[in-house]
Residue, then its C-alpha position, 0 to 999 in steps of 0.5 A: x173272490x178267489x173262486x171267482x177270479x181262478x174259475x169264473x172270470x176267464x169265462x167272461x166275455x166282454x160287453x158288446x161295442x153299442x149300448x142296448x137300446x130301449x124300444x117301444x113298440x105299437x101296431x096301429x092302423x093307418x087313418x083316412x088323413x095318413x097318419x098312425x098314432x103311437x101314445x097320444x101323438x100322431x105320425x105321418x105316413x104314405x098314403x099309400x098305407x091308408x087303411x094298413x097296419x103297420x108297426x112303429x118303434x120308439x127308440x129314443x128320440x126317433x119314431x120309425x113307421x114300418x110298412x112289413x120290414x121296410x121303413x115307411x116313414x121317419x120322425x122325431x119324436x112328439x110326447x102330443x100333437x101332430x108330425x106331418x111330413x108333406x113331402x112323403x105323405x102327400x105327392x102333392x097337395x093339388x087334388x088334380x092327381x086324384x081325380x085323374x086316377x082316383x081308382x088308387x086313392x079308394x073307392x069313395x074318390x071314383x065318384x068324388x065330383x070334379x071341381 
């Protein structure tokens, strides 16, 4: 204790202000119904990711979906089931903007029929 208290402890430093915080993280594909799936749970995310990969990080009790370094899409997070976030995933829940430009959804909406 005294070579420790004369030579070591002065050399300390101290503790960082924030705890570490324990994440998990998945690389997962976007599926055709704009949600990834991290564990047994899915997640939502913008269509506009439909067919990307993208990573997800599990910290806690929130899920973040990165699209590169940019957050995509934020939950909280489901041990099952399923998170959907209408708002972000879908513009709208009409499939009028679809068939006006059905070019920026996928190749199979250029031919879907109007209905």
């Amino acid at each position: 204790m005294e070579l420790f208290t004369q030579i070591e402890q002065s050399t300390l430093k101290p503790l960082p202000p924030r705890r570490c915080e324990h994440a998990v993280y998945h690389v997962g594909k976007v599926a055709a119904d704009c949600h990834v799936t991290a564990g047994i749970a899915l997640y939502s995310v913008p269509w506009r990711l439909i067919g990307q990969r993208v990573t997800v990080r599990i910290a806690g009790d929130v899920v973040q979906v990165f699209d590169g370094d940019e957050v995509a899409a934020t939950h909280v997070l489901h041990m099952t089931g399923r998170s959907t976030n209408f708002e972000t995933t879908h513009p709208t829940r009409s499939p009028t903007p679809c068939r006006r430009c059905p070019g920026a959804v996928g190749k199979p909406t250029r031919s879907a029929p109007a209905r």
